[in-house]
Structure formats: C-alpha cells, structure tokens
PDBQT receptor file of N, H, CA, C and O in Angstrom, charges set to zero:
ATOM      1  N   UNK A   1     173.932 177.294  88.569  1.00  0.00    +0.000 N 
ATOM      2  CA  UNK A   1     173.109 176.402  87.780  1.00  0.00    +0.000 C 
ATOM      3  C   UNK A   1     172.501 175.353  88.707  1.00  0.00    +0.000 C 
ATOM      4  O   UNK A   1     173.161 174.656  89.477  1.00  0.00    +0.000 OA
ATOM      5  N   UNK A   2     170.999 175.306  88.537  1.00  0.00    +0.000 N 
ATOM      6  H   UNK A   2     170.463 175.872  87.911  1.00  0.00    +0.000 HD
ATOM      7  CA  UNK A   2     170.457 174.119  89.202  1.00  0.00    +0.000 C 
ATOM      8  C   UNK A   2     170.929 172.703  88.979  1.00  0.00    +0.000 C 
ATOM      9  O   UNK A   2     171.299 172.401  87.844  1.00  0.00    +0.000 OA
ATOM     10  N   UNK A   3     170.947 172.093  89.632  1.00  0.00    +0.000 N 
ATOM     11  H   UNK A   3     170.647 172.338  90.554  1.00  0.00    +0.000 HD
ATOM     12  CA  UNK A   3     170.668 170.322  89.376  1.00  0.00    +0.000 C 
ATOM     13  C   UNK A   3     172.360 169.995  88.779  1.00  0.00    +0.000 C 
ATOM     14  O   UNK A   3     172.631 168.803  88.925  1.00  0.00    +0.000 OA
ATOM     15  N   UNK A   4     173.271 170.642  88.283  1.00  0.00    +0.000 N 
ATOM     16  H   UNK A   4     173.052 171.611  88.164  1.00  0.00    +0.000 HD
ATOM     17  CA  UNK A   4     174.210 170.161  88.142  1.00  0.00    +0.000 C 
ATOM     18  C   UNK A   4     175.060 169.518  88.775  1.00  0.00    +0.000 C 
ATOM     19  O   UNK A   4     175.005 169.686  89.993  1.00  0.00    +0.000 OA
ATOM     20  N   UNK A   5     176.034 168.661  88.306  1.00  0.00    +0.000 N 
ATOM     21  H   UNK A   5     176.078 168.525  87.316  1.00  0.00    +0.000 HD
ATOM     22  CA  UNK A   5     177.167 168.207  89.102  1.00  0.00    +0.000 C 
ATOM     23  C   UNK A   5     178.516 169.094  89.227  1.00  0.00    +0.000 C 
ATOM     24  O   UNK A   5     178.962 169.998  88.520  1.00  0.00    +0.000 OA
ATOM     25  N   UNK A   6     178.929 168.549  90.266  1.00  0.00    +0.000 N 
ATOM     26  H   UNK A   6     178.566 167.815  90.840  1.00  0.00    +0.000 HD
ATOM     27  CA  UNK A   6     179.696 168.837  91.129  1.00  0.00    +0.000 C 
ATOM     28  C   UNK A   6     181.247 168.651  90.369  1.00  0.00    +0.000 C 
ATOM     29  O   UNK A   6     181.163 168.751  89.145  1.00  0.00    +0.000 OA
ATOM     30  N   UNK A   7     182.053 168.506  90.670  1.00  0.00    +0.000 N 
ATOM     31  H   UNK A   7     182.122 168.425  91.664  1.00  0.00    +0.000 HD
ATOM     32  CA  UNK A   7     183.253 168.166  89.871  1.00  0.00    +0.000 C 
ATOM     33  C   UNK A   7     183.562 166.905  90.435  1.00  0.00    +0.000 C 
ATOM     34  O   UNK A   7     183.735 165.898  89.749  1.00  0.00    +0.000 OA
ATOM     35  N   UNK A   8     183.644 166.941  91.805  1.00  0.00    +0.000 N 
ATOM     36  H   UNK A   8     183.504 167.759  92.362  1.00  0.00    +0.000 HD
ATOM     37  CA  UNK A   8     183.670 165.612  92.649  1.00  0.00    +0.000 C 
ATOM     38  C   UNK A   8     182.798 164.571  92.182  1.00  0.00    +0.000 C 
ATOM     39  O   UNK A   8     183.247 163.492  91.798  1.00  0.00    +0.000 OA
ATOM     40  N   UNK A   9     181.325 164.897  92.200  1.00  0.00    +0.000 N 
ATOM     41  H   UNK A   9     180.960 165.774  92.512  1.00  0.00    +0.000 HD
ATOM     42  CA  UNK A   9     180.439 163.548  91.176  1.00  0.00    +0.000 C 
ATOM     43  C   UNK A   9     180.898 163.525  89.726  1.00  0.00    +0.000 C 
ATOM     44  O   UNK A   9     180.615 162.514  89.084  1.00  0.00    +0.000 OA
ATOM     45  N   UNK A  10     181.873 164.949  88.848  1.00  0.00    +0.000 N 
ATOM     46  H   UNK A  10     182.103 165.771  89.370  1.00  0.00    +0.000 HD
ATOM     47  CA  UNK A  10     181.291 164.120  87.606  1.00  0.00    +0.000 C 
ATOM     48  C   UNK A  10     183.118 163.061  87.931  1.00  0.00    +0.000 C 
ATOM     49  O   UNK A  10     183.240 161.909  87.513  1.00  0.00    +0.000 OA
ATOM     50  N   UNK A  11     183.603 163.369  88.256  1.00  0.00    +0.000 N 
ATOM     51  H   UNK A  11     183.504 164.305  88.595  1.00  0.00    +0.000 HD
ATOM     52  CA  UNK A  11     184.902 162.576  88.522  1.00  0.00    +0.000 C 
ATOM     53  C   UNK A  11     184.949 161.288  89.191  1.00  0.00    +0.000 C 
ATOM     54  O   UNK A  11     185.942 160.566  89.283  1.00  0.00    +0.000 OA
ATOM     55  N   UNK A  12     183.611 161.030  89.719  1.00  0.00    +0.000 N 
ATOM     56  H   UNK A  12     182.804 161.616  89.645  1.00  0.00    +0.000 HD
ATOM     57  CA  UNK A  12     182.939 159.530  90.138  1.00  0.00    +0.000 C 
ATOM     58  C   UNK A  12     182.538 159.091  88.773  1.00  0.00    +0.000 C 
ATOM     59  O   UNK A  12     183.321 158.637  87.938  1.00  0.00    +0.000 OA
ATOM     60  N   UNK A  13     181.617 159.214  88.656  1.00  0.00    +0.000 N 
ATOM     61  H   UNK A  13     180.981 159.583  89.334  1.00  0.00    +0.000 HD
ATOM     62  CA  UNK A  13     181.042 159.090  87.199  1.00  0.00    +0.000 C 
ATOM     63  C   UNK A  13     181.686 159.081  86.096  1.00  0.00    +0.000 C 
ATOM     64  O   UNK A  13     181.190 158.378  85.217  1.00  0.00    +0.000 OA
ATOM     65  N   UNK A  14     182.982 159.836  85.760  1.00  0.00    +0.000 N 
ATOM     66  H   UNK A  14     183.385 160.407  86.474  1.00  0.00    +0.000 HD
ATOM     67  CA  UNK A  14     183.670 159.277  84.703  1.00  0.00    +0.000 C 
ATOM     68  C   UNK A  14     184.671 157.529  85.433  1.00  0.00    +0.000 C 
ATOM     69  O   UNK A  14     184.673 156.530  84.714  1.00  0.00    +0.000 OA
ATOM     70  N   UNK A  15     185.328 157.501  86.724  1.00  0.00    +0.000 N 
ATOM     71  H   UNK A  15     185.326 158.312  87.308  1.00  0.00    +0.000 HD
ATOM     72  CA  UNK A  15     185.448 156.607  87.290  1.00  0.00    +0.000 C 
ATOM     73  C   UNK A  15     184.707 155.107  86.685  1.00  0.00    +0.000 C 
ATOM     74  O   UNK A  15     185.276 154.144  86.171  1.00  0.00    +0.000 OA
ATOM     75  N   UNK A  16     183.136 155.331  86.979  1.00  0.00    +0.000 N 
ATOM     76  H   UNK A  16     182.675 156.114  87.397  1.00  0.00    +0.000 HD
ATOM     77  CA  UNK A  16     183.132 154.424  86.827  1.00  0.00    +0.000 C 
ATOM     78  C   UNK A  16     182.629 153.823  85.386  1.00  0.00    +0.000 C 
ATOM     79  O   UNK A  16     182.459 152.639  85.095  1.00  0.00    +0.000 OA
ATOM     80  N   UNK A  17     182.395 155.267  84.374  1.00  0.00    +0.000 N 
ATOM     81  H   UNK A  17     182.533 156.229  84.611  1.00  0.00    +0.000 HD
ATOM     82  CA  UNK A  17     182.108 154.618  82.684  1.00  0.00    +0.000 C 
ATOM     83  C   UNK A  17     183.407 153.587  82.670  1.00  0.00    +0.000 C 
ATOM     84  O   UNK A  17     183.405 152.369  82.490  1.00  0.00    +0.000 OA
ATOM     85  N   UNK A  18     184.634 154.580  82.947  1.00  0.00    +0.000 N 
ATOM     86  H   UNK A  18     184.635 155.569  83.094  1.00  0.00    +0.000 HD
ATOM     87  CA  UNK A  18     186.151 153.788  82.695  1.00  0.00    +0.000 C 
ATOM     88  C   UNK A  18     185.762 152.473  83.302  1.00  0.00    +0.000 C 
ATOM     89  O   UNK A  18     185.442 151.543  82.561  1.00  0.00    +0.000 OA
ATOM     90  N   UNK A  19     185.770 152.353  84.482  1.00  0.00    +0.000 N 
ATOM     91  H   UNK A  19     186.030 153.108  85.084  1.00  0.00    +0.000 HD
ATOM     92  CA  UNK A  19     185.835 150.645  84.842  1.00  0.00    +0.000 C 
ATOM     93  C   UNK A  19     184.783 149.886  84.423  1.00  0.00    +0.000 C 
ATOM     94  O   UNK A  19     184.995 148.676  84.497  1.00  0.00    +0.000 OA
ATOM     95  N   UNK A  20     183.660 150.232  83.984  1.00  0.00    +0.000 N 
ATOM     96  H   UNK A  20     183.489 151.215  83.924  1.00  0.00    +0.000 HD
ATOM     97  CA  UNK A  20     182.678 149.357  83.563  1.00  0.00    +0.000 C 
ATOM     98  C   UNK A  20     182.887 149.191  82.266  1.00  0.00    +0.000 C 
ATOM     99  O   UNK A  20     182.699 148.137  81.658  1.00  0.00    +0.000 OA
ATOM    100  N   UNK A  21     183.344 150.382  81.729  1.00  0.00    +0.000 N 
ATOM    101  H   UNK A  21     183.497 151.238  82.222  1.00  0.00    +0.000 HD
ATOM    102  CA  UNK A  21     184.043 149.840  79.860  1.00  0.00    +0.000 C 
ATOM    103  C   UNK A  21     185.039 149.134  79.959  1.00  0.00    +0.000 C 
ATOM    104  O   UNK A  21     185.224 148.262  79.111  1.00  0.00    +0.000 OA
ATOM    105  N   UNK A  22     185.851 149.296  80.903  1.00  0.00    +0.000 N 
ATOM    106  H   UNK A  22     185.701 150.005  81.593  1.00  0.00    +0.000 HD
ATOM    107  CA  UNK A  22     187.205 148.285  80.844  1.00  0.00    +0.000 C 
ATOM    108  C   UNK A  22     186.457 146.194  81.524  1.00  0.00    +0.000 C 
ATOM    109  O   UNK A  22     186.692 145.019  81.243  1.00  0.00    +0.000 OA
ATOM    110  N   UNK A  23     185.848 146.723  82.159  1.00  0.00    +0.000 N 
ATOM    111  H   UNK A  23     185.657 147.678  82.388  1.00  0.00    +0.000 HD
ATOM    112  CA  UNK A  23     185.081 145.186  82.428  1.00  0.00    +0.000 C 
ATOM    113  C   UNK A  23     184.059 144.795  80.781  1.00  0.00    +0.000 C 
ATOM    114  O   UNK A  23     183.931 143.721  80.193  1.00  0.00    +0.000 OA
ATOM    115  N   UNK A  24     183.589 145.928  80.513  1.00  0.00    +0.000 N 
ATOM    116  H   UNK A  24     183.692 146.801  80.991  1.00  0.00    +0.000 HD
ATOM    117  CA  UNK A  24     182.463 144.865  79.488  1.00  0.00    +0.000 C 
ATOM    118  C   UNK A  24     183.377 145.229  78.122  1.00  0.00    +0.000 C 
ATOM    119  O   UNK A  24     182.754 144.592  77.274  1.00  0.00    +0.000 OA
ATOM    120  N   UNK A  25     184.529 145.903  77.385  1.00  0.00    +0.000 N 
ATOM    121  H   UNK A  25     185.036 146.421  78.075  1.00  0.00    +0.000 HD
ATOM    122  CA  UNK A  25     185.137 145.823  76.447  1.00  0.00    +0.000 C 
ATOM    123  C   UNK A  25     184.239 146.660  75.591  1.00  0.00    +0.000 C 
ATOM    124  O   UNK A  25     183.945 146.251  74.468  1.00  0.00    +0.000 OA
ATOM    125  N   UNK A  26     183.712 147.977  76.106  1.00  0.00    +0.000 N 
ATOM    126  H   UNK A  26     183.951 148.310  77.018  1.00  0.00    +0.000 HD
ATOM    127  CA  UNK A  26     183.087 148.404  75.225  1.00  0.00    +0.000 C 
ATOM    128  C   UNK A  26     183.494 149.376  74.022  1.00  0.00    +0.000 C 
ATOM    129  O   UNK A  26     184.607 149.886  74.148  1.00  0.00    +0.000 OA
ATOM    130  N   UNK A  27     182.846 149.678  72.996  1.00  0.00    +0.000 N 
ATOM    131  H   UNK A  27     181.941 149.264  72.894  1.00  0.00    +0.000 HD
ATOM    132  CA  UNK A  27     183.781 150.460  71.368  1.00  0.00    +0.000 C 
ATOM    133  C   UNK A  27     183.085 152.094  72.240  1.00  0.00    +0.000 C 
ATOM    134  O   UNK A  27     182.489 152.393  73.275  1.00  0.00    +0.000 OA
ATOM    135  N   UNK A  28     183.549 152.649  71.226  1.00  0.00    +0.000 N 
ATOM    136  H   UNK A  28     184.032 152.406  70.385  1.00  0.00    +0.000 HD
ATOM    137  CA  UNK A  28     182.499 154.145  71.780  1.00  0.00    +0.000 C 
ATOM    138  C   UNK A  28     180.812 154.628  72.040  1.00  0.00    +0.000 C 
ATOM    139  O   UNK A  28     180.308 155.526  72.713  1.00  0.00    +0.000 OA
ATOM    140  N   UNK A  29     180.270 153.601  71.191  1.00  0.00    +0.000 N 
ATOM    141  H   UNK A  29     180.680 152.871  70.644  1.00  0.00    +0.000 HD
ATOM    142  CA  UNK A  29     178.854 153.479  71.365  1.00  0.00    +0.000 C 
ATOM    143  C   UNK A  29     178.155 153.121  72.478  1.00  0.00    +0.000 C 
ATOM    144  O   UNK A  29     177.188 153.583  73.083  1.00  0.00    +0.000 OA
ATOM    145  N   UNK A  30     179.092 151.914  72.634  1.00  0.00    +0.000 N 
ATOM    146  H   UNK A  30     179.878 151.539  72.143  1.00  0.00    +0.000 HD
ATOM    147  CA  UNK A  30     178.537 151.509  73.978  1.00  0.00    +0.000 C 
ATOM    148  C   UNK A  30     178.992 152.526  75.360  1.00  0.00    +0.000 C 
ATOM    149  O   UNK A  30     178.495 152.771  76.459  1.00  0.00    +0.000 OA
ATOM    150  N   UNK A  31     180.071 152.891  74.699  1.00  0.00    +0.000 N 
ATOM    151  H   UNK A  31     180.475 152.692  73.806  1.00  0.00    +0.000 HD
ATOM    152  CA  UNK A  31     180.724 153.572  76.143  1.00  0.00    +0.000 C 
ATOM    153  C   UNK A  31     179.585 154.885  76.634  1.00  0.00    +0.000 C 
ATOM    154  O   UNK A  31     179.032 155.207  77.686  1.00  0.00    +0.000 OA
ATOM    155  N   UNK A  32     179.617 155.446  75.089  1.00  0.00    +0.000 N 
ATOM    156  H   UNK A  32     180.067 155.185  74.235  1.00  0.00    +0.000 HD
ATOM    157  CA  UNK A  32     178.034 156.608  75.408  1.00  0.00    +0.000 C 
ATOM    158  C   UNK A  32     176.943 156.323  75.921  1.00  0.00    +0.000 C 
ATOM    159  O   UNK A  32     176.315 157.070  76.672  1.00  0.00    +0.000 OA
ATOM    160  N   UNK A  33     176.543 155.001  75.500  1.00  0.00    +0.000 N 
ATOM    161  H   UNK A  33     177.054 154.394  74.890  1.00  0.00    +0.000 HD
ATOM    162  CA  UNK A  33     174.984 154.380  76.080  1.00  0.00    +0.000 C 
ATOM    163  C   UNK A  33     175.258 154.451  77.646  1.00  0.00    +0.000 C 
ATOM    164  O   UNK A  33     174.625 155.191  78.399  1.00  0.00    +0.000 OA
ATOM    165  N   UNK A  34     176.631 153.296  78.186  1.00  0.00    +0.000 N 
ATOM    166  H   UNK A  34     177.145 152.695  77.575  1.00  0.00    +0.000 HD
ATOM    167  CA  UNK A  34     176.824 153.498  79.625  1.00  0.00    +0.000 C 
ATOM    168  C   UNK A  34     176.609 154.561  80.255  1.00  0.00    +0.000 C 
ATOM    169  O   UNK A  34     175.838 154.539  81.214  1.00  0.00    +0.000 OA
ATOM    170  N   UNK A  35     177.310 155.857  79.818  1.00  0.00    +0.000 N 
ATOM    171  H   UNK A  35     177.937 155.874  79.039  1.00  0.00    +0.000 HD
ATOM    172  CA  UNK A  35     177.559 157.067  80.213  1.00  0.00    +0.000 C 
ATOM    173  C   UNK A  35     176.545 157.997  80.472  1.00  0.00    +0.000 C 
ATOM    174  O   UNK A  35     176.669 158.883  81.318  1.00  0.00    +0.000 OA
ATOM    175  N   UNK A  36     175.611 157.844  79.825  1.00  0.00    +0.000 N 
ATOM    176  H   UNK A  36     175.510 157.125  79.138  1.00  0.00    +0.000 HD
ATOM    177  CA  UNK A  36     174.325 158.212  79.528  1.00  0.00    +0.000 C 
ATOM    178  C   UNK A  36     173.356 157.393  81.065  1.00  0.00    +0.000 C 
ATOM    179  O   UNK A  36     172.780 158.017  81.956  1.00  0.00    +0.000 OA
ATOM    180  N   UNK A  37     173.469 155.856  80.922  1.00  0.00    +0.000 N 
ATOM    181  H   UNK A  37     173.937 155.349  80.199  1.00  0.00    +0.000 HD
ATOM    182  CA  UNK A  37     172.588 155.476  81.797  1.00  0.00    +0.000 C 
ATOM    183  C   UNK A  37     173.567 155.527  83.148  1.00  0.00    +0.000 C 
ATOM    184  O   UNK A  37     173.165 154.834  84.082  1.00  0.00    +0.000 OA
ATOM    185  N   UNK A  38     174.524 156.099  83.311  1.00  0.00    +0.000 N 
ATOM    186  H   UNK A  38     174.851 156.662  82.552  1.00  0.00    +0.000 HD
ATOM    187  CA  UNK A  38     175.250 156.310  84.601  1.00  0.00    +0.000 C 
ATOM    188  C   UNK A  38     174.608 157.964  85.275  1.00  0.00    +0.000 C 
ATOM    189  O   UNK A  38     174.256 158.251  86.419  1.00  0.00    +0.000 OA
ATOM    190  N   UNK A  39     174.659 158.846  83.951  1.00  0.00    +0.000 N 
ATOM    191  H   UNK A  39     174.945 158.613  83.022  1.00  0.00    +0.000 HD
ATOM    192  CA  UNK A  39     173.932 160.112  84.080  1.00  0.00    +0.000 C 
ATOM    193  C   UNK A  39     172.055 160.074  84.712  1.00  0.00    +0.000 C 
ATOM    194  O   UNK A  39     171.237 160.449  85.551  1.00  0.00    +0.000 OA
ATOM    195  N   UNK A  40     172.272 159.456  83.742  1.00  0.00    +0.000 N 
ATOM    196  H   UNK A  40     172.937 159.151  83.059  1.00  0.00    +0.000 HD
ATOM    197  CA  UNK A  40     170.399 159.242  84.217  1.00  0.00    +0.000 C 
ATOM    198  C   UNK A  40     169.927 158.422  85.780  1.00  0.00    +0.000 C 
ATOM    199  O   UNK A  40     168.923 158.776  86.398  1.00  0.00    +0.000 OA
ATOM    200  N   UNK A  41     170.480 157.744  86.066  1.00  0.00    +0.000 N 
ATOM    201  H   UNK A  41     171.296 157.456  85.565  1.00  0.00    +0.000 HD
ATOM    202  CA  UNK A  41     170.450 157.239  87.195  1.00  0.00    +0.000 C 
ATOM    203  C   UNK A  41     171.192 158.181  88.599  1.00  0.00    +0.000 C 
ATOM    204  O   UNK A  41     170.688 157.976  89.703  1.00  0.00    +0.000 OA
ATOM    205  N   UNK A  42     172.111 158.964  88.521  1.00  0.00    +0.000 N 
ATOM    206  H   UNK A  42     172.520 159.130  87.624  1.00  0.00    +0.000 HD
ATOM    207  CA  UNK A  42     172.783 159.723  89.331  1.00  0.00    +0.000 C 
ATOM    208  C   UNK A  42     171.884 160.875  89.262  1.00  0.00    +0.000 C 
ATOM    209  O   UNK A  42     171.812 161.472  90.336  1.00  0.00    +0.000 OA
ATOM    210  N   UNK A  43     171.158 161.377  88.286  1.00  0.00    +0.000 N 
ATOM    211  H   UNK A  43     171.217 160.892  87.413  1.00  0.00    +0.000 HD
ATOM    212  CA  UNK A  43     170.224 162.240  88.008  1.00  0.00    +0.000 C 
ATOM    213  C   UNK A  43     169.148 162.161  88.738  1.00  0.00    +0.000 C 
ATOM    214  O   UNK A  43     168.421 163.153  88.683  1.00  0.00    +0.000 OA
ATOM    215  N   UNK A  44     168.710 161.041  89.607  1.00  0.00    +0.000 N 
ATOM    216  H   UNK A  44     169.301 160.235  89.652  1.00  0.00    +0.000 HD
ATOM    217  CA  UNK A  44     167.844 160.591  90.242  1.00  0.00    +0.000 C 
ATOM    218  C   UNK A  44     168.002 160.378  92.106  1.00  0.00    +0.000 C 
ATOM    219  O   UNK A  44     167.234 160.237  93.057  1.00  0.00    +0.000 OA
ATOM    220  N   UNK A  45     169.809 160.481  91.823  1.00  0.00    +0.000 N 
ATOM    221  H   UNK A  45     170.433 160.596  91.050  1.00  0.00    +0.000 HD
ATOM    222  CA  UNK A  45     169.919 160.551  93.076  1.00  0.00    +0.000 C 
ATOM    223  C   UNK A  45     170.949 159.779  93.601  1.00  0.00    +0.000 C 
ATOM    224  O   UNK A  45     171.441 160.071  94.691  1.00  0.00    +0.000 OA
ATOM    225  N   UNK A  46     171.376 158.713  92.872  1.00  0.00    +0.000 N 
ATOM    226  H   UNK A  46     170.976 158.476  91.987  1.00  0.00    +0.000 HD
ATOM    227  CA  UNK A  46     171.942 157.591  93.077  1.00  0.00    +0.000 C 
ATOM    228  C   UNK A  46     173.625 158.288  92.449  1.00  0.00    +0.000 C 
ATOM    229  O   UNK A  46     173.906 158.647  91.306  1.00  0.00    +0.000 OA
ATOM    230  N   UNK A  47     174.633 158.282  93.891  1.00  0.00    +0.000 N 
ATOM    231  H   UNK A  47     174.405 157.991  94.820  1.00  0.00    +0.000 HD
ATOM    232  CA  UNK A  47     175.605 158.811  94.124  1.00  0.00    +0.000 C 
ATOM    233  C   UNK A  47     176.714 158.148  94.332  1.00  0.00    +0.000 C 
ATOM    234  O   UNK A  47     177.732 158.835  94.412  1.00  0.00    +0.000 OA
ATOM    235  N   UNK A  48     176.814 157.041  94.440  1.00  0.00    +0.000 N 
ATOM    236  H   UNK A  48     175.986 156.483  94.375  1.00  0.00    +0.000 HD
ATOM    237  CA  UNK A  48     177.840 156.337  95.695  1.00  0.00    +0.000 C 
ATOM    238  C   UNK A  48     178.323 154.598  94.046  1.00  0.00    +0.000 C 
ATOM    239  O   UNK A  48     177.620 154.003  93.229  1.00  0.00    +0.000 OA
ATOM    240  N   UNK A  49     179.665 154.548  94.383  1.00  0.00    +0.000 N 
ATOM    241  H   UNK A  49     180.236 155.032  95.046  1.00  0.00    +0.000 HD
ATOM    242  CA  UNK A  49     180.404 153.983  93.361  1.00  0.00    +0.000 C 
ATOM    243  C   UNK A  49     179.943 153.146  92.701  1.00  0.00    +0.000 C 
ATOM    244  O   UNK A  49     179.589 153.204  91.524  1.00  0.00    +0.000 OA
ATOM    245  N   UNK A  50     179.902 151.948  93.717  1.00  0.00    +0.000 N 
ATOM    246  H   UNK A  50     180.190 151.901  94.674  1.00  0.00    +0.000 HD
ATOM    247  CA  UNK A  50     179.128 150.445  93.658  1.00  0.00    +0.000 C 
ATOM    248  C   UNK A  50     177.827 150.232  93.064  1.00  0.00    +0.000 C 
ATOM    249  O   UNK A  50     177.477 149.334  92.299  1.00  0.00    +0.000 OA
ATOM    250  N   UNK A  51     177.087 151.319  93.596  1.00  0.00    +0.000 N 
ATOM    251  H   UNK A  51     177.372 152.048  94.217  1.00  0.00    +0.000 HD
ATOM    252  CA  UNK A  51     175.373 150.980  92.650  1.00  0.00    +0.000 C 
ATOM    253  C   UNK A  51     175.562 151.304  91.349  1.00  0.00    +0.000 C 
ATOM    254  O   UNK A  51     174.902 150.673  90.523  1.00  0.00    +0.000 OA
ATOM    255  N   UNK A  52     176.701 152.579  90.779  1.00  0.00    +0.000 N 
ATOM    256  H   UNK A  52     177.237 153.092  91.450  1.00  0.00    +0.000 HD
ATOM    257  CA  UNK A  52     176.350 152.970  89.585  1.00  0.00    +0.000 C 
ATOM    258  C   UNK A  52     177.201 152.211  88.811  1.00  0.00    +0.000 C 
ATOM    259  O   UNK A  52     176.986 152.186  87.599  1.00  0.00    +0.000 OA
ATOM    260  N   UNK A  53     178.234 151.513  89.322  1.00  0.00    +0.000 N 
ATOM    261  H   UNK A  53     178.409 151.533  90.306  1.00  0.00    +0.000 HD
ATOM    262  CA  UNK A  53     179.153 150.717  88.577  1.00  0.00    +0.000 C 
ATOM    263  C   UNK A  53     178.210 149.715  88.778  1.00  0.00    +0.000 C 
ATOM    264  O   UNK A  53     178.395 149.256  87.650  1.00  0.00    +0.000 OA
ATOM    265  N   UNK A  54     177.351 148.970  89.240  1.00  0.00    +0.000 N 
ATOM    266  H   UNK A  54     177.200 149.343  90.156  1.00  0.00    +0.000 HD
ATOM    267  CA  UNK A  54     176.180 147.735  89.416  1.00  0.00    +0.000 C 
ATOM    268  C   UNK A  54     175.294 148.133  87.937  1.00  0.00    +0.000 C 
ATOM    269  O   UNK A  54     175.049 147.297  87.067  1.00  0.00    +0.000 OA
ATOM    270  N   UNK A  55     175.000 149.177  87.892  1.00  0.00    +0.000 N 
ATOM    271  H   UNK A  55     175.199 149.856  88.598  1.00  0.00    +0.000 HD
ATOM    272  CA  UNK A  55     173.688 150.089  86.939  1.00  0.00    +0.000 C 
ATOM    273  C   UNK A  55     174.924 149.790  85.280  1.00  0.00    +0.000 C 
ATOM    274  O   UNK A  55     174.836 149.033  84.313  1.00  0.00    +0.000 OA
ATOM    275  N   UNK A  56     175.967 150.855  85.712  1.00  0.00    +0.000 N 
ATOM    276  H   UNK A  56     176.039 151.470  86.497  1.00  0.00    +0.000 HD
ATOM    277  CA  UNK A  56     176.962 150.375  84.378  1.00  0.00    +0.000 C 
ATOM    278  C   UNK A  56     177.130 149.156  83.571  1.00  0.00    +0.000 C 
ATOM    279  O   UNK A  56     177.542 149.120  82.412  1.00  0.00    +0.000 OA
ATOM    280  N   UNK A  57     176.685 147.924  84.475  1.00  0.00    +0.000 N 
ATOM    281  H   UNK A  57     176.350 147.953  85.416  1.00  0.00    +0.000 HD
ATOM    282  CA  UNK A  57     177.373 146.528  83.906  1.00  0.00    +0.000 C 
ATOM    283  C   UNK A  57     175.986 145.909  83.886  1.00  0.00    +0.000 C 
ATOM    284  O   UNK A  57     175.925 144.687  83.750  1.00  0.00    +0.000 OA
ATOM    285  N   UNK A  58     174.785 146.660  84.015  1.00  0.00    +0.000 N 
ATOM    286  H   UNK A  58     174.834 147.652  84.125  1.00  0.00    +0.000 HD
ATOM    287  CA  UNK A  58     173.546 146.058  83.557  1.00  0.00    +0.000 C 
ATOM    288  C   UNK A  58     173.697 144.633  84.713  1.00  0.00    +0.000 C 
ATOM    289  O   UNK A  58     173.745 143.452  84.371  1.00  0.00    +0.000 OA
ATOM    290  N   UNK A  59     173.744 145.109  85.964  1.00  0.00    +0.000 N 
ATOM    291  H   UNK A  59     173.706 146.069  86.242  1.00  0.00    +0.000 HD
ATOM    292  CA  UNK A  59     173.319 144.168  87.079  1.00  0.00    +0.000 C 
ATOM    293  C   UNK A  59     171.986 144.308  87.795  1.00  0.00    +0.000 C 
ATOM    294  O   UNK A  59     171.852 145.073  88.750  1.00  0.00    +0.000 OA
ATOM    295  N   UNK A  60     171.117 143.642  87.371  1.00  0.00    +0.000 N 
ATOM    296  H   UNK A  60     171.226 143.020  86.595  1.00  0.00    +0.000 HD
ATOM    297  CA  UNK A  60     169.850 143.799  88.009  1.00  0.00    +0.000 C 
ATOM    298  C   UNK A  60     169.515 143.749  89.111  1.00  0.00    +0.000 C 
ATOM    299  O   UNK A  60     168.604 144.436  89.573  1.00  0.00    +0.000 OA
ATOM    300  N   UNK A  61     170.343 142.735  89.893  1.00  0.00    +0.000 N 
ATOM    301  H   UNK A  61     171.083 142.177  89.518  1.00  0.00    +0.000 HD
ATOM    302  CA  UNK A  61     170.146 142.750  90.921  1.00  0.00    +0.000 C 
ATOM    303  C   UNK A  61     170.355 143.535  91.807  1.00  0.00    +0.000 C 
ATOM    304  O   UNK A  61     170.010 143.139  92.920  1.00  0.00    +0.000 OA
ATOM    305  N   UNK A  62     170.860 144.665  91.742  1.00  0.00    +0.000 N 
ATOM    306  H   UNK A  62     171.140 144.988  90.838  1.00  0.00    +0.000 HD
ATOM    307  CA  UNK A  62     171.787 146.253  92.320  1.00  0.00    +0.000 C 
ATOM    308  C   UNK A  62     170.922 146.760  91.604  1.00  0.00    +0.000 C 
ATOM    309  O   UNK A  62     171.530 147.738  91.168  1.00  0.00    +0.000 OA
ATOM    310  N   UNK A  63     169.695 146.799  91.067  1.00  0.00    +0.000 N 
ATOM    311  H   UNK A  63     169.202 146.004  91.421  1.00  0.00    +0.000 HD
ATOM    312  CA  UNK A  63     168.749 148.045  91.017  1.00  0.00    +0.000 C 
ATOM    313  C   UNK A  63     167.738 147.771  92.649  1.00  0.00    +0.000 C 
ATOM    314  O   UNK A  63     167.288 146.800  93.257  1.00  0.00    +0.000 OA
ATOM    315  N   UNK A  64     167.757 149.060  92.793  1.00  0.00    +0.000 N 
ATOM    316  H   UNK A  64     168.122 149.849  92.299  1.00  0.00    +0.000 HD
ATOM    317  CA  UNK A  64     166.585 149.095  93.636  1.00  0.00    +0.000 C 
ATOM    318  C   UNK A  64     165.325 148.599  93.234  1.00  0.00    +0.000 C 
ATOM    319  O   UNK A  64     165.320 148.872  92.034  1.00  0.00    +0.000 OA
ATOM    320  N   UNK A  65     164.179 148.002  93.505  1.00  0.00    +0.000 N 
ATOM    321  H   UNK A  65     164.183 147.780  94.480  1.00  0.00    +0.000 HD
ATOM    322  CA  UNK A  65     163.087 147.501  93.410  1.00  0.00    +0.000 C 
ATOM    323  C   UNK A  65     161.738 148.651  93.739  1.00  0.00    +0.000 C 
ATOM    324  O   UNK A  65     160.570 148.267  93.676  1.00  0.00    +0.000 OA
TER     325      UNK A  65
C-alpha cells in the first residue's frame, strides 16, 4: 500500500495523541480532532515527536511558516 504508515510512525503518533490529551484533558472528541490533525500533518511529512506534539497542543509557534 502506498503512502501508509509504518508501525514505528503509527506508534509515534499514537505517543503523542496520549501525551497531548493527557496535557490538554481532552473527552473523546477532542482526542479524535487531535488525532486527526496529528494524521494530517504527518501526512505531509512531518515525522519527528516534538513538532507533532507542538501541532497536538495547538502551538503556533512550532508550525512552520
């Protein structure tokens, strides 16, 4: 299958829904919205802990420009 993840990324990526829901206290809705914009952004390329846990907690300043 093209474009899929890896087991190693999706095991980052669940990593960091968990710690960014455990920082912002989120119910399940939110946890999907995160999860979703953790997908969509890694979908683009963006791999590595810190930016997507930055992207998770809606830190602007950790978006690229």
């Amino acid at each position: 299958m093209q474009n899929a993840f890896n087991p190693a990324e999706i095991a980052l990526f669940s990593k960091v829904v968990d710690e960014a829901c455990l920082k912002l206290g989120c119910d399940d809705a939110e946890r999907a919205t995160i999860a979703a914009r953790i997908l969509s952004f890694a979908a683009k390329g963006t791999r590595d802990y810190e930016t997507l846990l930055a992207v998770a907690t809606f830190q602007r300043d950790a978006l690229p420009h």
